[in-house]
C-alpha positions in Angstrom: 17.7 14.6 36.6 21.5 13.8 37.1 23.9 14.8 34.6 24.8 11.6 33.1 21.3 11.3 32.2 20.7 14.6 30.5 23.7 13.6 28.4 22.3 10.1 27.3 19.2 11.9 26.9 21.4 14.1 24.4 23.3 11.5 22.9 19.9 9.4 22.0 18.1 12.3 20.5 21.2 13.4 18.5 21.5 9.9 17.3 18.0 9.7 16.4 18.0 12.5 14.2 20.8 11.7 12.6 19.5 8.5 11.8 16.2 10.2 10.4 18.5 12.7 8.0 19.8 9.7 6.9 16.9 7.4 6.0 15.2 10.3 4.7 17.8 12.0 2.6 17.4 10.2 -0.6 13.6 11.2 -0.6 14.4 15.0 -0.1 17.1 14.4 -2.8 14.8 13.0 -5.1 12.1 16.1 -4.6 15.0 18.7 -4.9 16.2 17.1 -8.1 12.3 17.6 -9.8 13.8 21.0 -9.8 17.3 20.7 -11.0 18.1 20.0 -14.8 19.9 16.8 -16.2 22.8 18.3 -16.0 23.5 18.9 -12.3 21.3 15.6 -11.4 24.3 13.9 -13.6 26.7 16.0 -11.6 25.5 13.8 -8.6 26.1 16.3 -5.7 24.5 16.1 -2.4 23.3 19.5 -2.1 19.7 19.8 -1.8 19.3 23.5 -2.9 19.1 23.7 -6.8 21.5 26.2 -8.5 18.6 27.1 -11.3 14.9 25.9 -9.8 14.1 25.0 -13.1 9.7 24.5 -12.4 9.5 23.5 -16.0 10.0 19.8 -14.8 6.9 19.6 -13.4 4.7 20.8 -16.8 7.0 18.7 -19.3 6.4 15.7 -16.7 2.4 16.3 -16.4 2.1 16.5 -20.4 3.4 12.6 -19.9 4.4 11.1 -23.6 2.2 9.8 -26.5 0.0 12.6 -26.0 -1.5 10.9 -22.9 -1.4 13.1 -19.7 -0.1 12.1 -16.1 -3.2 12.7 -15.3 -4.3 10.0 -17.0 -1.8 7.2 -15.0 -2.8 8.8 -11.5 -6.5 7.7 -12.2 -5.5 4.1 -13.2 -3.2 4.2 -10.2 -6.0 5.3 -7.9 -8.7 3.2 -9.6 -7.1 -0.1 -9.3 -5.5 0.9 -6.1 -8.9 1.4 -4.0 -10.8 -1.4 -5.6 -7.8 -3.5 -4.3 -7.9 -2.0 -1.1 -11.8 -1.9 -0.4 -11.1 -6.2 -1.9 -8.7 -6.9 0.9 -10.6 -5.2 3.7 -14.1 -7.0 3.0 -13.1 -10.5 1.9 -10.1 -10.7 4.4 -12.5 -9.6 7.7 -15.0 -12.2 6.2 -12.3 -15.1 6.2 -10.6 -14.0 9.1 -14.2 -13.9 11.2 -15.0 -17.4 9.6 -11.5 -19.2 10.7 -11.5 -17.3 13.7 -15.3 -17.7 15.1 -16.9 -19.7 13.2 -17.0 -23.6 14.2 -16.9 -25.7 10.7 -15.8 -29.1 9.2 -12.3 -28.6 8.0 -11.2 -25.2 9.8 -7.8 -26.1 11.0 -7.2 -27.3 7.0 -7.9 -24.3 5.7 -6.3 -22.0 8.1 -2.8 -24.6 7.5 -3.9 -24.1 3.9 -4.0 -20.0 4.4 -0.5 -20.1 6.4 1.2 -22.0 3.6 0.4 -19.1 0.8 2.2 -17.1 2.7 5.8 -18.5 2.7 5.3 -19.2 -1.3 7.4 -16.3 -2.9 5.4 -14.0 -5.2 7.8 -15.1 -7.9 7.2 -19.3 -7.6 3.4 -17.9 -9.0 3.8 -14.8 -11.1 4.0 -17.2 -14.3 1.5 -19.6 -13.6 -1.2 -16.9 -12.6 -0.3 -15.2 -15.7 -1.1 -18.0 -17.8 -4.3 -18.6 -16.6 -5.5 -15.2 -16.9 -4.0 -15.1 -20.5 -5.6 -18.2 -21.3 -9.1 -16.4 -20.0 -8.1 -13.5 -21.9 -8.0 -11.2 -19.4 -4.2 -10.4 -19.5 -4.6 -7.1 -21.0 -7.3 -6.0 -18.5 -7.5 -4.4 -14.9 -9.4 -8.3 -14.1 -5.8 -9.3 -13.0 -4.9 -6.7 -10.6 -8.3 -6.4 -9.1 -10.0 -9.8 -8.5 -7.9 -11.4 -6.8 -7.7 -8.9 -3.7 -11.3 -10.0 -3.5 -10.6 -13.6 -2.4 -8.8 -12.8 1.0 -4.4 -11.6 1.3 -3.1 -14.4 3.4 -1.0 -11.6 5.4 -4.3 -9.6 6.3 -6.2 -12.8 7.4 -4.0 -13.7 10.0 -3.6 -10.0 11.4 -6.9 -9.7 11.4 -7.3 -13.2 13.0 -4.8 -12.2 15.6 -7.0 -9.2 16.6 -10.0 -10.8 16.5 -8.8 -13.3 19.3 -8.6 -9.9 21.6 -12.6 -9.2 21.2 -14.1 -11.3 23.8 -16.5 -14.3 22.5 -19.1 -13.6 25.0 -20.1 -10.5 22.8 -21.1 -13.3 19.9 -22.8 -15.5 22.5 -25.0 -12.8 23.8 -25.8 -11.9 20.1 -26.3 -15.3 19.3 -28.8 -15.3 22.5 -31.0 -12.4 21.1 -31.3 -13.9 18.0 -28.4 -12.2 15.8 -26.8 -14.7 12.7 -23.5 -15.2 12.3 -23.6 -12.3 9.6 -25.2 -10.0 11.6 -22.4 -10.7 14.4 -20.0 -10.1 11.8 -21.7 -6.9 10.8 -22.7 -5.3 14.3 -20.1 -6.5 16.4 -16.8 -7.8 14.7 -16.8 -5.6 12.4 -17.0 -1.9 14.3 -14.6 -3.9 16.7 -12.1 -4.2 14.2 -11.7 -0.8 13.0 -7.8 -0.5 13.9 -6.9 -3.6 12.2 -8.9 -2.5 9.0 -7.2 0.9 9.3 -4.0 -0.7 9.2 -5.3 -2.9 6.3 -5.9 0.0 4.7 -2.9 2.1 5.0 -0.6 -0.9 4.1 -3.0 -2.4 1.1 -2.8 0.6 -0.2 0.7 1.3 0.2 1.5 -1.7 -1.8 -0.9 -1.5 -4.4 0.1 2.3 -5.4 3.6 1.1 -5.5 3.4 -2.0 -7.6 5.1 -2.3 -10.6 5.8 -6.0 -11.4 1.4 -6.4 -11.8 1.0 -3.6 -14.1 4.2 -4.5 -16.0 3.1 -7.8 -16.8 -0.6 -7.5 -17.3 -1.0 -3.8 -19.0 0.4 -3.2 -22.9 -1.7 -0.4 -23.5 0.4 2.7 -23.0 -3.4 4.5 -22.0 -4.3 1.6 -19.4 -0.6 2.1 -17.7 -0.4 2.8 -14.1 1.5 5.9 -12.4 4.4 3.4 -11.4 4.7 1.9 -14.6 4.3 5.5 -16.7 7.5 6.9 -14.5 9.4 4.5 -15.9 8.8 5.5 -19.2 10.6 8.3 -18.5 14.1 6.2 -19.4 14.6 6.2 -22.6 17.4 3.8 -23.4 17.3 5.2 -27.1 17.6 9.1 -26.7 18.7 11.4 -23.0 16.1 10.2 -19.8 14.5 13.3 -18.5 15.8 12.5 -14.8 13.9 16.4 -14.1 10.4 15.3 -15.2 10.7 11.4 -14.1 11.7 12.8 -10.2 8.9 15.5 -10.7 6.3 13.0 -11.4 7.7 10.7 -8.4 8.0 13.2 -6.1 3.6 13.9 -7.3 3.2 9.6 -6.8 4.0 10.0 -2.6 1.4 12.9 -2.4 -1.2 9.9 -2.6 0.4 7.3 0.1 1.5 10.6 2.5 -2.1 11.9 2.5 -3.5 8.3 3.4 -1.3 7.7 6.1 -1.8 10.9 7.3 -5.7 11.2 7.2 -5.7 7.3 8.9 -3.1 7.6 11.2 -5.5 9.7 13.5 -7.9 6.4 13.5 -5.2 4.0 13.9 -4.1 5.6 16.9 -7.6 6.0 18.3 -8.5 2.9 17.4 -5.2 0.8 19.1 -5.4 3.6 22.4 -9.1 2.3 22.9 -8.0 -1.6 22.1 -11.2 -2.4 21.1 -13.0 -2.0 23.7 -15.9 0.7 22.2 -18.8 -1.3 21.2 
């Protein structure tokens, strides 16, 4: 290796780390000040090492407020979020395999139907889908941030769609030839094929869901049916002093959920893209 090489070699992995300080500094901020009290949070330094660990953030932060406990907000969180998720993954293989394999009257007007949800902005719908689930009287329920991840995400049918195109159709015709149905191609063939595209459903579905705040915030008035993201907010208090100690302790507890899925999937993901779908 010549010398101008080892230096560029140098030069990108210095850069690359300084980039990573960088984009990961304001979480590591954010976890060191869920031991710092308002007072040197307000200060705004950049240090990362409290002056007082003050642990007592975590406790006041767990206790949560109208005598309902965090506890309480991570199981709504984690309710809604893995209904949504298992939601996405079923109906939006199901769709996917139906646009993508199966030959029926009106295909290409659906899938043109499917692509145009997608450039819609989330806010050209937010008030018309919350009208009709008020008018069903289901605005104050979990019905709202649940059923519709049942009925196929746009985003997911085309990834999946795009994968499915990589599974060779011969595999269908020789089922098809020993007298498998269309659902038990799905089942027995697509489906175990597709295991990297659902892990990435997953880790991404989920990502979004945990994080969503705009859904609970206009579906959810009971303080007892709130979500994680929607109970750190409450944290604020535009009346009295915010508790910036307990509302970054209880953050810094809402990316334990999203690390340890990404972390326990990743190991598929990268299984499942090294072997490209070819395991049957």
């Amino acid at each position: 290796m010549s010398v101008k090489h080892k230096i560029q070699k140098i030069f990108y992995h210095l850069f690359v780390v300084i980039f990573g300080i960088i984009m990961i500094y304001p979480v590591l901020w954010m976890i060191s000040g869920s031991f710092k009290d308002n007072a040197e949070i307000l200060r705004g330094t950049l240090k990362l090492i409290p002056e007082n660990l003050k642990l007592s953030n975590y406790v006041t932060g767990w206790k949560g407020f109208s005598g309902i406990s965090f506890g309480t907000f991570f199981g709504n969180s984690f309710w809604i979020t893995s209904l949504a998720t298992f939601g996405t993954v079923i109906s939006s293989s199901l769709v996917a395999y139906a646009l993508s394999r199966v030959h029926f009257k009106g295909r290409k007007l659906w899938f043109t139907c499917m692509l145009a949800t997608m450039m819609l902005p989330g806010q050209v719908i937010m008030i018309p889908s919350f009208l009709i689930w008020y008018n069903l009287g289901l605005a104050n329920t979990y019905v709202p941030l649940i059923l519709p991840y049942f009925c196929g995400q746009a985003f997911f049918i085309y990834q999946m769609m795009q994968f499915m195109a990589g599974i060779p159709k011969e595999l269908d015709e020789a089922a098809t030839i020993d007298g498998c149905s269309k659902y038990g191609i799905y089942f027995h063939i697509i489906l175990p094929l597709l295991k990297p595209s659902i892990v990435t459903t997953v880790i991404i579905q989920f990502y979004w869901k945990w994080d969503d705040y705009m859904g609970p915030l206009l579906y959810l008035s009971k303080p007892k049916s709130y979500t994680a993201s929607l109970a750190i907010k409450m944290f604020a208090d535009t009346a009295s002093t915010t508790d910036y100690g307990a509302m970054f302790a209880m953050s810094t507890l809402s990316l334990l959920p999203v690390f340890l899925i990404f972390l326990f999937f990743n190991r598929y993901l990268v299984e499942g893209i090294g072997t490209s779908g070819l395991k049957g």
